[in-house]
Phi, psi and omega in degrees: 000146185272126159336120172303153147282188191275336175287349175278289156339278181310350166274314182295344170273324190271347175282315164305327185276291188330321202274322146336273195317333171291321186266342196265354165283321183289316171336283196319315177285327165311308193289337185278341168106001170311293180254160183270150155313320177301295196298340176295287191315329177266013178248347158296336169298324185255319185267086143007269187321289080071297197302311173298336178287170181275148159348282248275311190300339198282344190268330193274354156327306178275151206287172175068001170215121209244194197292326165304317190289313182282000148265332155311323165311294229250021168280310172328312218249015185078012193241138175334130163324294168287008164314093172300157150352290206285334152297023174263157154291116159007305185239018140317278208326307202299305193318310184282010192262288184328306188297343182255003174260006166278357187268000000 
Protein backbone atom coordinates (compact mmCIF):
# COMPACT_ATOMS: atom_id res chain seq x y z
CA UNK A 1 0.00 0.00 0.00
CA UNK A 2 1.05 3.36 -0.86
CA UNK A 3 1.73 6.09 1.97
CA UNK A 4 -1.74 8.35 2.58
CA UNK A 5 -1.02 11.93 1.92
CA UNK A 6 -1.62 14.20 4.64
CA UNK A 7 -4.96 15.44 2.98
CA UNK A 8 -6.09 11.85 2.53
CA UNK A 9 -5.03 10.82 6.16
CA UNK A 10 -6.96 13.88 7.56
CA UNK A 11 -9.94 12.68 5.65
CA UNK A 12 -9.77 9.25 6.79
CA UNK A 13 -9.32 10.54 10.39
CA UNK A 14 -12.00 12.65 10.01
CA UNK A 15 -14.58 9.73 8.71
CA UNK A 16 -13.35 7.75 11.55
CA UNK A 17 -14.23 9.89 13.94
CA UNK A 18 -17.89 10.70 12.19
CA UNK A 19 -18.39 6.66 12.24
CA UNK A 20 -17.47 6.50 16.41
CA UNK A 21 -19.69 9.49 17.05
CA UNK A 22 -22.45 7.05 15.04
CA UNK A 23 -22.23 4.08 16.72
CA UNK A 24 -21.81 5.51 20.29
CA UNK A 25 -25.06 7.74 19.48
CA UNK A 26 -26.97 4.83 18.47
CA UNK A 27 -25.43 2.46 21.59
CA UNK A 28 -26.62 5.73 23.87
CA UNK A 29 -30.42 5.49 22.41
CA UNK A 30 -30.19 2.18 22.69
CA UNK A 31 -29.33 2.15 26.06
CA UNK A 32 -32.35 4.87 26.93
CA UNK A 33 -34.66 2.71 25.60
CA UNK A 34 -35.02 5.26 22.34
CA UNK A 35 -34.11 2.36 19.80
CA UNK A 36 -34.76 -0.90 19.56
CA UNK A 37 -32.46 -3.73 18.95
CA UNK A 38 -34.51 -4.37 15.53
CA UNK A 39 -34.37 -0.71 14.68
CA UNK A 40 -30.31 -0.76 15.40
CA UNK A 41 -30.27 -3.96 13.19
CA UNK A 42 -32.38 -2.47 9.99
CA UNK A 43 -30.37 0.94 10.23
CA UNK A 44 -27.31 -1.33 9.54
CA UNK A 45 -28.70 -1.78 5.95
CA UNK A 46 -28.16 1.65 5.40
CA UNK A 47 -26.10 3.25 7.78
CA UNK A 48 -22.09 2.53 7.21
CA UNK A 49 -21.11 2.95 10.54
CA UNK A 50 -24.01 1.28 11.99
CA UNK A 51 -23.05 -1.71 9.71
CA UNK A 52 -20.02 -2.06 11.45
CA UNK A 53 -20.50 -2.25 14.78
CA UNK A 54 -19.96 -5.51 16.55
CA UNK A 55 -22.85 -8.12 18.05
CA UNK A 56 -21.15 -7.89 21.06
CA UNK A 57 -20.69 -3.83 21.48
CA UNK A 58 -24.63 -3.61 20.30
CA UNK A 59 -25.77 -6.30 23.35
CA UNK A 60 -23.67 -5.15 25.50
CA UNK A 61 -25.14 -1.30 24.74
CA UNK A 62 -28.34 -2.64 26.62
CA UNK A 63 -28.76 -1.92 30.51
CA UNK A 64 -28.10 -5.08 32.48
CA UNK A 65 -25.78 -6.65 29.82
CA UNK A 66 -21.88 -6.39 29.96
CA UNK A 67 -19.53 -8.84 28.21
CA UNK A 68 -19.91 -12.13 29.82
CA UNK A 69 -23.62 -12.24 29.50
CA UNK A 70 -23.59 -10.98 25.67
CA UNK A 71 -21.28 -13.65 24.93
CA UNK A 72 -23.70 -16.01 26.49
CA UNK A 73 -26.61 -14.76 24.31
CA UNK A 74 -24.82 -14.61 21.70
CA UNK A 75 -23.04 -18.52 22.13
CA UNK A 76 -27.19 -19.11 22.50
CA UNK A 77 -28.28 -18.05 19.42
CA UNK A 78 -25.19 -19.13 17.19
CA UNK A 79 -23.56 -16.15 16.18
CA UNK A 80 -19.58 -15.80 16.03
CA UNK A 81 -18.03 -13.92 18.81
CA UNK A 82 -16.25 -11.15 15.85
CA UNK A 83 -19.57 -10.59 14.02
CA UNK A 84 -20.41 -7.30 13.11
CA UNK A 85 -24.20 -6.04 12.48
CA UNK A 86 -23.71 -6.42 8.69
CA UNK A 87 -22.67 -10.24 8.98
CA UNK A 88 -25.61 -11.75 10.83
CA UNK A 89 -27.88 -13.52 8.47
CA UNK A 90 -31.99 -13.58 8.38
CA UNK A 91 -32.38 -15.87 11.17
CA UNK A 92 -29.10 -14.51 13.09
CA UNK A 93 -31.04 -11.00 13.14
CA UNK A 94 -34.61 -12.81 13.74
CA UNK A 95 -33.29 -14.91 16.34
CA UNK A 96 -31.54 -12.27 18.50
CA UNK A 97 -34.79 -9.64 17.82
CA UNK A 98 -37.21 -12.76 19.62
CA UNK A 99 -34.44 -13.09 22.28
CA UNK A 100 -34.77 -9.38 23.59
CA UNK A 101 -38.57 -8.95 23.17
CA UNK A 102 -38.77 -12.40 25.23
CA UNK A 103 -36.30 -10.81 28.17
Amino acid sequence: MRPLSPQERSDALRKAAAARAARASAKERLKSGELTVAQILDSGGTEEAIARMRVSELLEALPGIGKVRAAAIMDSLGIAASRRVRGLGIHQRRALVDFMNEK
